[in-house]
N, C-alpha and C positions, 0 to 999 in steps of 0.2 A: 793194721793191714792197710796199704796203702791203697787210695782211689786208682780207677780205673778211669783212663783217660776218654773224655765224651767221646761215641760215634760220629759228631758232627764235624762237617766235610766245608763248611760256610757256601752251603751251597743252598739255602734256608727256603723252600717251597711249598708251602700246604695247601699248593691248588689241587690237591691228587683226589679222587672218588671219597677216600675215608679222612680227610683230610692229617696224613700220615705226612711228614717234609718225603720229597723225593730224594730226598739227599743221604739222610741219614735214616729216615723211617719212623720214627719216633712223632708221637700228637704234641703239641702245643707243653701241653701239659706235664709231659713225660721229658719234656726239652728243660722245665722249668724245677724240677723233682730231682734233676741229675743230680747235683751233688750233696742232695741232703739222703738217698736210697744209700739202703743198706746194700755191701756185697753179693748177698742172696740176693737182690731183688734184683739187681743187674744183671746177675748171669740169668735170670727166671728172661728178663726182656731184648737181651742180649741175643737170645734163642728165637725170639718172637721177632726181633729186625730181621735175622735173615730170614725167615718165613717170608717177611712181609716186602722185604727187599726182589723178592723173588717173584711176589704177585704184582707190583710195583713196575719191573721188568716187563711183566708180563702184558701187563695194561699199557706200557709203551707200542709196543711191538705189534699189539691189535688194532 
């Protein structure tokens, strides 16, 4: 099955509350994990970016 291409935008920020990038959403951690996660575990976090893209928005605009 072939990889899914990273969420990240090189937009690379983790001054956010949860220290999540602004860019892409994703911790430190999850930036570094990219290409060793299994399919599953992409789509599982895949789901959780745009959550998190959304609360992210939302703490801008406050």
């Amino acid at each position: 099955m072939k990889k899914r291409k990273s969420p990240c935008i090189d937009q690379c920020d983790f001054s956010g509350n949860k220290g999540w990038c602004l860019g892409c959403a994703r911790t430190r951690k999850e930036c570094e994990k990219w290409k060793s996660m299994t399919p599953y575990n992409i789509n599982i976090l895949q789901k959780d970016l745009s959550k998190r893209m959304i609360q992210i928005k939302a703490e801008k605009n406050s």
